[in-house]
MIPANU-652162 format. One record per residue (C-alpha): residue in one letter; x, y, z. Coordinates in steps of 0.001 Angstrom, whole numbers, plus 500000, padded with zeros to 6 digits. Layout:
! MIPANU-652162
aXYZ
...
This chain:
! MIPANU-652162
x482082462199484572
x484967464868486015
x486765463699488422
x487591465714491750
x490419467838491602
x492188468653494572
x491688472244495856
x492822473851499225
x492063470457502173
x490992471648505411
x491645474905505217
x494151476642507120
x491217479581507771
x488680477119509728
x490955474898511259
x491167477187514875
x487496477030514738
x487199473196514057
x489936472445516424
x487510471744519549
x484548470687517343
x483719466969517382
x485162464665515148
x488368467367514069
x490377467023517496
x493432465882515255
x493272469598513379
x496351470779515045
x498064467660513385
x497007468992510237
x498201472666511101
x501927470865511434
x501521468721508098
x501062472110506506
x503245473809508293
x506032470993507014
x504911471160503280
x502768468493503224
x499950470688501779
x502279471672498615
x500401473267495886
x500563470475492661
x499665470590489152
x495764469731490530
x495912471726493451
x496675475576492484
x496163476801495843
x499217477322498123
x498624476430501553
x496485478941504061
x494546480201501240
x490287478073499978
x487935479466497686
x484871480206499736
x481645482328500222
x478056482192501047
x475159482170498921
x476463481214495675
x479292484864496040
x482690483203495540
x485607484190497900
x489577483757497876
x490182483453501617
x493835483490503299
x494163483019507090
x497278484694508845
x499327482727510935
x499031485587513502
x497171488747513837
x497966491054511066
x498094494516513122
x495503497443511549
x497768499572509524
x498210501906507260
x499675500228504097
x496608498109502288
x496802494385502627
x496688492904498685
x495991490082497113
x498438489076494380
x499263486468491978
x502956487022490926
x502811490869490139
x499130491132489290
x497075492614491576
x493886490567492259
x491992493088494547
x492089494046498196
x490693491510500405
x488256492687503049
x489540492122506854
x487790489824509320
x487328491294513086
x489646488473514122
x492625490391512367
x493870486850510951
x491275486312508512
x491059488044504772
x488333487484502102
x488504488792498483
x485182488800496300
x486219486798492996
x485281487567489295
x485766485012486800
x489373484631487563
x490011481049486978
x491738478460489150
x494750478146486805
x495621482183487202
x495989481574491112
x499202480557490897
x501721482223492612
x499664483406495060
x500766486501497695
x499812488784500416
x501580491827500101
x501286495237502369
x503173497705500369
x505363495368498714
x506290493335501564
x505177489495501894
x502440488623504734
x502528485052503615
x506001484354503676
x508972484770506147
x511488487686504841
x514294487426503307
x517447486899505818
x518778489783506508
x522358488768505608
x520893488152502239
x521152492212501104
x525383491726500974
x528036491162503167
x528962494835503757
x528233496026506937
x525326498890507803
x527276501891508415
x525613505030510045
x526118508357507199
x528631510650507948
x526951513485510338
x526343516655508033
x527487520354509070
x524964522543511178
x522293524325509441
x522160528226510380
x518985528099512417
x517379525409514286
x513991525044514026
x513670522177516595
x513941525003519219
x510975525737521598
x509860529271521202
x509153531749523758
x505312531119523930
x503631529592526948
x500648527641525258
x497325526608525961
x495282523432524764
x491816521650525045
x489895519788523222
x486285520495520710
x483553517502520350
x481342518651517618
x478166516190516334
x479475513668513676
x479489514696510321
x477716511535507300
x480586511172504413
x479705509774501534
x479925505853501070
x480395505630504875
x477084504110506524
x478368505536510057
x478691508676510769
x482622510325511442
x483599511988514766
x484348515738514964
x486626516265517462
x490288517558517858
x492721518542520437
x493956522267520203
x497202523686520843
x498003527023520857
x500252529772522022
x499305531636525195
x499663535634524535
x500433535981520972
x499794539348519334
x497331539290516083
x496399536508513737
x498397533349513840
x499128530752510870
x497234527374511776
x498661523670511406
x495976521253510958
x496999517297511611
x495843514233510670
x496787510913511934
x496621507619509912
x494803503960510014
x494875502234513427
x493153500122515721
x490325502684516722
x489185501243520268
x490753499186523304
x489875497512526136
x491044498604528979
x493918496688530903
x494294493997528026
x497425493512526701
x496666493204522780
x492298493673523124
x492074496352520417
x489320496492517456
x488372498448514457
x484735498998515443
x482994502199515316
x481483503646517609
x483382501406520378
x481179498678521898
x481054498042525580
x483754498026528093
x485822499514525264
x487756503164524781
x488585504957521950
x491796505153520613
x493183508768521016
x495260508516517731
x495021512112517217
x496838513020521154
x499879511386519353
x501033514577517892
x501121516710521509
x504517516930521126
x505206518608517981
x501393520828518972
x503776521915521897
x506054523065519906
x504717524795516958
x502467526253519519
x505807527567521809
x506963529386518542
x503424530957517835
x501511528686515332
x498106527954516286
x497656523765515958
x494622521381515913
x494450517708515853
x491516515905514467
x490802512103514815
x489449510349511828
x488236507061514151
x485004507017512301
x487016506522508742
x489741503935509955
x486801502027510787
x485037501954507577
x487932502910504561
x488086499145503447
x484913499662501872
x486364502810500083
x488044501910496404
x490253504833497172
x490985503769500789
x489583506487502313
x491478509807500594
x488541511416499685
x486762510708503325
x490126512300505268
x489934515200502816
x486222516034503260
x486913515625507355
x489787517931507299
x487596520465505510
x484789520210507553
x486966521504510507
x488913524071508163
x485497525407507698
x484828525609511325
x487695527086511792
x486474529885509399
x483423530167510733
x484639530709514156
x487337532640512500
x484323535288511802
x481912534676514779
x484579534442517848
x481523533997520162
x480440530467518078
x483690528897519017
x484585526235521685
x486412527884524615
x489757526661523770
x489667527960520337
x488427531424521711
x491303531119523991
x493898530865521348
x494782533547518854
x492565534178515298
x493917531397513455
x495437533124510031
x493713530293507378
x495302532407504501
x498760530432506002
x497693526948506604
x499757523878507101
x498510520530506524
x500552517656508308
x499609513892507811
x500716510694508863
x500274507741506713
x496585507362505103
x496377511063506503
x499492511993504452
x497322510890501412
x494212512560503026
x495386516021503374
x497263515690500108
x493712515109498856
x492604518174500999
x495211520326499311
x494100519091495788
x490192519880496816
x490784523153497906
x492253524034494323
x490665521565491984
x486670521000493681
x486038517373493332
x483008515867491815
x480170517001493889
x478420513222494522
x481626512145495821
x482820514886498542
x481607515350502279
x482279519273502012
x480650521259499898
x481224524512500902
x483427527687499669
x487008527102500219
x488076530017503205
x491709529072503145
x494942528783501594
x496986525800501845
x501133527270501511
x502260523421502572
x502134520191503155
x503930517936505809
x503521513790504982
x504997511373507325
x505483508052506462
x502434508583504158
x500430505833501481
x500125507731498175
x497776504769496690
x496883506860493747
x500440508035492902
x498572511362492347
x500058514294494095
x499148517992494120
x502563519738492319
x501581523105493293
x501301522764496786
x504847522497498533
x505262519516500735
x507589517586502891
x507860514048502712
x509305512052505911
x510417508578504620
x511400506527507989
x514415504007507035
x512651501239509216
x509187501503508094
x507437497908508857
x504334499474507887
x504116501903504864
x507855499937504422
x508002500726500496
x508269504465501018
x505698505074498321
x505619508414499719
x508549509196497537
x506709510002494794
x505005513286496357
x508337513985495025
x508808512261491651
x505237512226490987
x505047516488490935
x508016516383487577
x506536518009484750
x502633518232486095
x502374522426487103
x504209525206487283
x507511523423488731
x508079526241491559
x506698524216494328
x509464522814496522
x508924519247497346
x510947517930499841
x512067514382500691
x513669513400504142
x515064510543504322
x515689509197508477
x517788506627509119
x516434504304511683
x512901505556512147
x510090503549512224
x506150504023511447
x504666504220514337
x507104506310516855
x505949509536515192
x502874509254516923
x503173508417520912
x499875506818520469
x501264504348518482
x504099504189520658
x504723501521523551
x505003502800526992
x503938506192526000
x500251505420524269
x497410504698526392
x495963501765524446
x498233498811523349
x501177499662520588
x503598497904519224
x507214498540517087
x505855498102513510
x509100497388512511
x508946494142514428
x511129491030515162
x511121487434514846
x512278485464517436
x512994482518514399
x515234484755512016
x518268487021512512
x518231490101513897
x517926492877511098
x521400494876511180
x519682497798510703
x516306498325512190
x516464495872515239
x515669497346518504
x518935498011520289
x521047498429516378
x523293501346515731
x521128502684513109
x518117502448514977
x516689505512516896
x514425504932520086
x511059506366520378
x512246509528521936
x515140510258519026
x512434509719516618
x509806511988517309
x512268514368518435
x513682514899515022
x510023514139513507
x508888517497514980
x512179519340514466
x511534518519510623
x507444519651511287
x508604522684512181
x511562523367509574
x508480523108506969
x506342525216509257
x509328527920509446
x510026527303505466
x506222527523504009
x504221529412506624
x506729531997507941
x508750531860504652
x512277531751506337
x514553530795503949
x517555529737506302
x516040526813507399
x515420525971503620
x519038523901503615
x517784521258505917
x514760520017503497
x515989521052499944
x518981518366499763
x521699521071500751
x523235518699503474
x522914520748506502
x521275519120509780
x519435520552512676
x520929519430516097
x517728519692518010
x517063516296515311
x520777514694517020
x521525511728517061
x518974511402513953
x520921511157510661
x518698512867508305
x519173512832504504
x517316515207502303
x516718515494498297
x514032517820496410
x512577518814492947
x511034522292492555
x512140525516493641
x514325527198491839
x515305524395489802
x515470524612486433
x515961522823483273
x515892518551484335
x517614515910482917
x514920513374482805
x515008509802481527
x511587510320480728
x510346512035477618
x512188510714474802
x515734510973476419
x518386509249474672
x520761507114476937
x524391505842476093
x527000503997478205
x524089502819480244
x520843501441480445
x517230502755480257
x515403501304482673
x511832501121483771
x510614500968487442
x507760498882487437
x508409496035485300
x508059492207485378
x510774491658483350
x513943491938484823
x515855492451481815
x513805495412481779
x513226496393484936
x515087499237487061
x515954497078490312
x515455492894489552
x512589492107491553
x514400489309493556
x516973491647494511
x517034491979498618
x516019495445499579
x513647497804497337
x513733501414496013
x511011504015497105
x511588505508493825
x509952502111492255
x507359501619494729
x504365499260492435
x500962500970491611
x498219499726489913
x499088497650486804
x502136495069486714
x504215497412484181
x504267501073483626
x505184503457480826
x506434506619481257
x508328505946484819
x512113505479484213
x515613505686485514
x519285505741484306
x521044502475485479
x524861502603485408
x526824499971485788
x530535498953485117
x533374496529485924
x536123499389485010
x536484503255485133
x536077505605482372
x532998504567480443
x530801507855480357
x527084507177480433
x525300510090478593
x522096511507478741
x520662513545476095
x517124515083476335
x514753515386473109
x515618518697472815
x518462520943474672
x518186522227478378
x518587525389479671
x520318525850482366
x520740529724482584
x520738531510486228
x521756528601488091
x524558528020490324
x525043524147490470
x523869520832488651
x521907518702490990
x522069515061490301
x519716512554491967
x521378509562492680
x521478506143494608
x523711503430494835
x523087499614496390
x523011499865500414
x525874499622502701
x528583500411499364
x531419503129499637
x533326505139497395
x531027504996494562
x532891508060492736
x532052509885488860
x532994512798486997
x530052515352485928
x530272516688482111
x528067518563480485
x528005519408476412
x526170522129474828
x524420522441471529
x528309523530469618
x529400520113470828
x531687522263473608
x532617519642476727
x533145520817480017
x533812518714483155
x531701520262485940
x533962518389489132
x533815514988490914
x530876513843493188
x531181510592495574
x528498508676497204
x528016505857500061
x524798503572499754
x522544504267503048
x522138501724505493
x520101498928504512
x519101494887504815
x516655493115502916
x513438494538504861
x514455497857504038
x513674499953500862
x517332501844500948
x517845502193497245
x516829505991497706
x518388508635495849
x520728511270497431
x521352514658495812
x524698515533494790
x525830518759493334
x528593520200490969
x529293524138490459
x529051524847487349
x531486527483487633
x533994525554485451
x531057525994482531
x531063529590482724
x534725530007482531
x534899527639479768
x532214529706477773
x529874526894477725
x526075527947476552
x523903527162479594
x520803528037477701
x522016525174475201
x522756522394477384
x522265519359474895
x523380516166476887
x524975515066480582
x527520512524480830
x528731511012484403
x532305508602484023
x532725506457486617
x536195506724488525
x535932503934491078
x536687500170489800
x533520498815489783
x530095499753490724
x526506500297490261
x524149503406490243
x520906504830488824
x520381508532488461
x516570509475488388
x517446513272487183
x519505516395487271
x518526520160487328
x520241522961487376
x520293524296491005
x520129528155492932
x519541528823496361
x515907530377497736
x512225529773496519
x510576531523493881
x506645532642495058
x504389529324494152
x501004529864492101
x499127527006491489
x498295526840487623
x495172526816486456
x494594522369485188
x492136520424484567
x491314517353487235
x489922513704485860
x487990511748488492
x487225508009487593
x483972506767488759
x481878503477488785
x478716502302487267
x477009499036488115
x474773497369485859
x473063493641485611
x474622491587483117
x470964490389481844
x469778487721480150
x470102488247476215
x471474490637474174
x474950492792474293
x474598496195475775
x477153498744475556
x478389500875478759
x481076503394478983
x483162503618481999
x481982507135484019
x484743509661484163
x484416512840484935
x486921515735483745
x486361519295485676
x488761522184486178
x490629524399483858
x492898524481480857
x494280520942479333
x496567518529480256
x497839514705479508
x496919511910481203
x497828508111480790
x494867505848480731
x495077502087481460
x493037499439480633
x493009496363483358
x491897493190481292
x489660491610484045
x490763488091482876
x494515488447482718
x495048491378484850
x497560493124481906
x497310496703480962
x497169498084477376
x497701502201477676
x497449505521476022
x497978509017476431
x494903510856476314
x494716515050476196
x492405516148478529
x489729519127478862
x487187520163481142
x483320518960480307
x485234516282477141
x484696512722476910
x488361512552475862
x488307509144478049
x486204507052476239
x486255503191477229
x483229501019476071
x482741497809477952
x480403495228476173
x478309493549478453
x476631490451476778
x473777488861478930
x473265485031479744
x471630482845481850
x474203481270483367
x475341481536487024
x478705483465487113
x480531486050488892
x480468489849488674
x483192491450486792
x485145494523486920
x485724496004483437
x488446498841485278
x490545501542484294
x493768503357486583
x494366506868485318
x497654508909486447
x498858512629485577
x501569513121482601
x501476516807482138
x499635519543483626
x496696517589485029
x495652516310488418
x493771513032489154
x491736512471491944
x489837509292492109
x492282507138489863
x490785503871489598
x487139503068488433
x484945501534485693
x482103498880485192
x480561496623487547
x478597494017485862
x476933491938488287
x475720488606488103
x471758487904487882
x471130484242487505
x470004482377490755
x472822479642492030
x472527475778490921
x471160473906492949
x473710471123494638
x473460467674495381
x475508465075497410
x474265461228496019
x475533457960496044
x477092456394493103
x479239453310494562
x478520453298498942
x478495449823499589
x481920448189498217
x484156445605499114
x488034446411500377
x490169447201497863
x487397449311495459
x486494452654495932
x483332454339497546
x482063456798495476
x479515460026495703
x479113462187493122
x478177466265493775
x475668467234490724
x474116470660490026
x470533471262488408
x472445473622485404
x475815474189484275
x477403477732485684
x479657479576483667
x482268479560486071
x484008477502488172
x482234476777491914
x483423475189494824
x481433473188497173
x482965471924500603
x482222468464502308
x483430466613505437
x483802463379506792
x481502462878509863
x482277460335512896
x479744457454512085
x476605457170514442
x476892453310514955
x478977450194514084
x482552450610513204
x484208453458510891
x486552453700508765
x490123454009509880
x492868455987508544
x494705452755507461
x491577451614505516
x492417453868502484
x494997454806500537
x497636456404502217
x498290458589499465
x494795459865498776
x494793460406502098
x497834462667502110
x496428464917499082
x493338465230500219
x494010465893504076
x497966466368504504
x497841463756506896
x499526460247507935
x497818456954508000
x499765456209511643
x498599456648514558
x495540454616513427
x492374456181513921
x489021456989513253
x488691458483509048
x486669461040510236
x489541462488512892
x491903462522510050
x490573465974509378
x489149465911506060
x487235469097505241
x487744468850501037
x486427471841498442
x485259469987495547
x485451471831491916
x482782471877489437
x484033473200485808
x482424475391483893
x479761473828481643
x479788470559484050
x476839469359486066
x479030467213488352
x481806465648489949
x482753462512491626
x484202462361494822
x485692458769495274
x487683457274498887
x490058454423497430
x490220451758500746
x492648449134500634
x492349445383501268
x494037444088504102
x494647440090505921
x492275441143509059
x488771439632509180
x486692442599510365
x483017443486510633
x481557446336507912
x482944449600508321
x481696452400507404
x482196456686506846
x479730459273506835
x479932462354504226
x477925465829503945
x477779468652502346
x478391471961504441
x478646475851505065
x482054477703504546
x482983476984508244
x482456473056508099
x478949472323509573
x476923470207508045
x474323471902505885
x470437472089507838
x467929469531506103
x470349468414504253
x471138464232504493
x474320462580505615
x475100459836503068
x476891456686504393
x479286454410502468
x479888450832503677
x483095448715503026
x482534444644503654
x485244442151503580
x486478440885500844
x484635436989500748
């Protein structure tokens, strides 16, 4: 017979519960032995502590309790083990609580065990800030004034108010989503106006009033509770768009926040049928005047042929989503809007957004706000609206990153902001009382910006893209496209910008079959850090590497420099040569570690009749960062290339870059180069083909192997590439390919074999993550086969093997099933007070048993069934039982029988109804 292994004692996630229940008043003594490291995972016990294996009716769960309230954000809460992504765990309306559906991952592959929210550890204290070096955070150097300011008010007195339409039914939501929006607009203003539509991201969606932290994620709100006027957060920069004679709306997306964890793709495709639905209200009204709600009949014809589409966070990735539906329709069972697309999306503003799918629209300009202190979204995965767009359209569509020193999430939204919002808010950023102050981001730091700095230069930047893509003013072009010029209406912000697009041309990328010498090759998502870009243990990350779906990437590299003496060039050479003909500068993308100065290199370039010409010298200082930050971000440096033309050099030819370090020692990576000229060319999206993965669910059966193919769905125009990966649902690795893509082609063909059994198990996800390559968009990127389990449970029973013993032997039950499963299960019992006579004491057993299986001490002496042991007993698969055994211990002390009581019960620790309590007796030794 198996023995019992050891597997996740009293549970950190039921212990609050138990605390006042009888018989567990001692649970708060076994918080504090886990809290000391009692509770250590061992070779038996692969669980860490805080985390069980539950679930009700047979439906295995991995469960992890918080130690605190884990505030409703905007970055998704993961389960991982080491960098494989197990799944995202469903939330629990106490905030504290997470629960993950299981497949037929085994006990042995939860090791390593994490809780990540975009890349940063939930279940584990960060890293000291100290830890990221012993340079100090400097604030960058304060760049020259820009020739405009957009920050400006205008010379429009405006007028606002609010619509309340009847909800609107979204697919996959069971609740229907709010229509209303707040309306700013400018008061007077002659003709039709261009329209900015916003969105505003996940938070708590209702309050109670006058609580100090009583906030939920219900919808609608239940009693005695308000909504959460998320979208009034953006009055400020409504006011001022409005003053300078855009037209603005607000919409609140309460109705999705509430509901997106049930979403695979977190919502996108919910916030990008909502912000159509209003667009085409807006263009109804547009055409019936007399239809519209007064406040929009009091505001100029909106002008939907120049629409701006600002988001922040999940609504960064929801009206990118919105952008890429109004070009590229998505599949029709999947979208809330249906309709004819009555507008014209010129741009896109993101703050602080979640890009989940890595899957942005390249023909659609955008502006990307990446806040420094970000202690939500804090990987800055929004970078890659800009490295994500290289080599996917047309390549004419500026995409802008801004990178602000000192901002946080939440401040960009005075609804999110304490002492401005009217519900509770909080700095996302945070501190902890127990750990050092973070040099950078701590309230009260240099490089930190208060609430007011922060939205100030948020909505100067709004309106710079406003100015830029709606109005088509180039001189305010300099502040986004990595020219180095600031606004002052954004002072004391520092501000650093870098782009792709435009009227670039050529690109030195380390992607495509470039050839690299005098460096390294790196990749950015890679387990191994001999291959890897940045070492994963390194303090601090790169938005530039934020993780996606699958543990290792192809296709998604860098250029990693480094050197312990000047003059070694590291060269890049393409497949094939560049042209860089019409340009007036080479634009390099580069980063070095935070906090570092005087990182200095040469520029060379060599054409095709091996002719070498040194462009000039560039220098660059590492931003401001700590080990909570992600501050490896690249800053864009330019060279004329003036000294190319002199020298005769053929800049249609341009075969291979080379950068020589001039400064003793150092270390950089350079993401690309492109040659460089000032203004925007006009942006037409091109005419691509979209993939769309979806899901099937089938019954595994009973005999037989059926074959299923996971549903994708390919739509659009022209062909493309795309890179298709295939998540092994046991090991969680990823084999690839490149796939060519066409509209109405089963180019994406994965079978799944699905053999049937009779055997209780687990569903299983057979999935597949698709992402763009070349002239293709992806909307849904993750799907595949659901094969669900259909065999009833086992039956389980608790019975008596040795319950009347002597001291010194070992009482015995043994927990049986009627048939072997064919996967592992997990049944819970507890120790019960006894009912009459003595019990068992906590010095009556083995002190050690007692430690593994409850993390506690035998002293004080007391009762066995206050010691709180709560134990999850594993079956095997292919076993019909284990034995749960209590070693006592002889002692010198005549005593009368003793005895301990043991049941089986539910996932939160009650005994199980109709069930029987089986009692084990220990007599004297004679």
């Amino acid at each position: 017979m198996i023995r019992a292994r050891r597997i996740c004692v009293t549970a950190v996630a039921v212990l609050a519960a138990l605390a006042g229940s009888p018989g567990l008043a001692q649970a708060e003594q076994a918080e504090q032995a886990r809290e000391s490291g009692l509770l250590s995972a061992t070779e038996d016990n692969p669980l860490p502590p805080g985390w069980r294996i539950g679930g009700a009716g047979g439906a295995r769960e991995l469960v992890w309790r918080a130690p605190r309230t884990v505030p409703m954000g905007d970055a998704r809460v993961e389960f991982r083990t080491g960098n494989r992504l197990l799944g995202v765990p469903k939330p629990a309306k106490d905030g504290r609580t997470f629960r993950l559906a299981l497949d037929e991952t085994r006990p042995k592959q939860l090791r390593d065990l994490q809780v990540t929210a975009a890349g940063r550890r939930l279940d584990a204290a960060a890293d000291a800030p100290h830890e990221s070096g012993s340079r100090d955070a400097r604030m960058p150097a304060q760049a020259p004034t820009n020739g405009v300011d957009p920050g400006k008010p205008g010379a429009y007195r405006t007028v606002s108010g609010k619509y309340d339409l009847a909800p609107v039914r979204l697919p996959g939501f069971d609740t229907p989503v709010e229509m209303t929006a707040e309306v700013v607009a400018p008061k007077g203003a002659a003709g039709k106006r261009p329209l900015a539509l916003f969105l505003h991201g996940r938070h708590a969606t209702c309050y109670k009033p006058g609580s100090e932290d009583d906030v939920t994620g219900d919808w609608p709100c239940a009693d005695g509770y308000k909504p959460i006027p998320s979208h009034l957060g953006y009055l400020r920069d409504q006011r001022l768009l409005a003053s300078q004679g855009y037209v603005t709306v607000s919409i609140s997306a309460n109705g999705i926040n509430a509901q997106d964890w049930e979403a695979e793709d977190a919502g996108a495709q919910a916030r990008s049928s909502l912000v159509r639905r209003h667009l085409a209200r807006w263009a109804d009204w547009t055409a019936h005047r007399s239809s519209a709600p007064a406040v929009v009949r009091q505001a100029p014809k909106a002008d939907l042929s120049r629409l701006l589409l600002v988001g922040h966070s999940r609504g960064g990735e929801g009206v990118n989503r919105a952008a890429m539906d109004s070009l590229y329709p998505p599949p029709a069972a999947e979208d809330g809007y249906r309709g004819p697309v009555r507008w014209k999306v010129r741009g896109t503003v993101l703050i602080g957004p979640t890009i989940f799918g890595q899957n942005p629209v390249a023909d659609v300009p955008s502006v990307t706000l990446l806040p420094g202190c970000d202690g939500d979204v804090s990987d800055l995965q929004g970078e890659n609206f800009v490295d994500g767009t290289r080599g996917i359209g047309r390549g004419t569509a500026l995409h802008s990153a801004v990178y602000m020193v000192g901002a946080n999430h939440n401040y960009f939204n005075s609804e999110w902001t304490p002492g401005e919002a009217v519900a509770p808010a909080q700095d996302d950023f945070g501190t902890d009382p127990e750990q050092p102050a973070d040099p950078v981001c701590a309230p009260g730091a240099a490089t930190r910006l208060t609430a007011t700095q922060q939205h100030k230069a948020g909505a100067t930047y709004i309106a710079a893209a406003a100015r830029l893509f709606l109005a088509g003013d180039d001189r305010v072009r300099p502040l986004l496209d990595g020219s180095g010029k600031r606004a002052p209406s954004a002072d004391p912000a520092r501000v650093l910008t870098h782009a792709v697009g435009g009227r670039r041309s050529g690109g030195f990328l380390p992607d495509g079959g470039a050839k690299v010498t005098g460096a390294r090759l790196c990749s950015a998502i890679d387990p191994d850090p001999a291959v890897a870009c940045l070492d994963p243990e390194t303090p601090g990350s790169s938005p530039h590497f934020a993780s996606w779906e699958t543990e290792r990437e192809t296709g998604r590299s860098a250029v990693d420099l480094k050197w312990s003496a000047p003059g070694r060039a590291a060269r890049v050479t393409p497949a094939k040569p560049l042209s860089l003909r019409g340009s007036q500068k080479l634009a390099l993308r580069v980063f070095v570690p935070p906090n570092t100065t005087g990182t200095k290199f040469d520029v060379s370039v060599t054409d095709s009749a091996n002719r070498r010409v040194k462009l000039g010298s560039v220098q660059v200082t590492g931003l401001p960062g700590s080990a909570s930050t992600a501050s490896y971000w690249a800053q864009e440096l330019r060279v004329p290339l003036s000294a190319a033309t002199r020298a005769g050099l053929d800049l249609k030819h341009v075969k291979s870059l080379e950068m020589t370090p001039r400064s003793r020692t150092g270390r950089a990576w350079l993401m690309d180069a492109w040659g460089w000229a000032p203004g925007l060319p006009a942006v037409k999206a091109a005419a691509l083909p979209r993939v769309d993965v979806g899901r099937t669910v089938v019954k595994e059966g009973d005999s037989g192997t059926r074959t299923y193919r996971v549903p994708v769905e390919i739509s659009g125009r022209g062909s493309g590439q795309v890179r298709v990966y295939v998540l092994d649902p046991d090991s969680g690795r990823a084999g690839n390919r490149l796939v060519t893509v066409r509209p109405g082609s089963h180019a994406i063909d994965v079978p799944v074999q699905v053999k049937g059994d009779t055997a209780y198990g687990d569903d299983v996800e057979h999935d597949i993550a698709v992402k763009a390559v070349r002239g293709a968009v992806v909307g849904k990127h993750r799907g595949g086969i659901t094969v669900q389990n259909d065999d009833p449970e086992p039956v389980i029973t608790l019975s008596p093997v040795a319950d009347r013993v002597t001291e010194g032997e070992s009482l015995t039950w043994r927990l049986s099933l009627d048939t072997p499963t064919a996967v592992d299960l997990y049944e819970p019992v507890r120790v019960l007070p006894v009912t009459e006579g003595a019990e068992l004491s906590t010095k009556d057993v083995d002190p050690q048993w007692l430690k593994e299986w409850s993390g506690d001490v035998p002293d004080p002496e007391r009762p066995l069934s206050e010691a709180s042991l709560w134990v999850w007993l594993n079956i095997p698969p292919g076993s019909t039982g284990v034995d749960f055994e209590v070693p006592t211990v002889r002692d010198q002390v005549a005593e009368p029988a003793e005895s301990m009581r043991l049941a089986l019960t539910d996932r939160n620790a009650e005994p199980l109804p109709g069930r029987p309590v089986l009692t084990g007796t220990v007599l004297d030794k004679p």
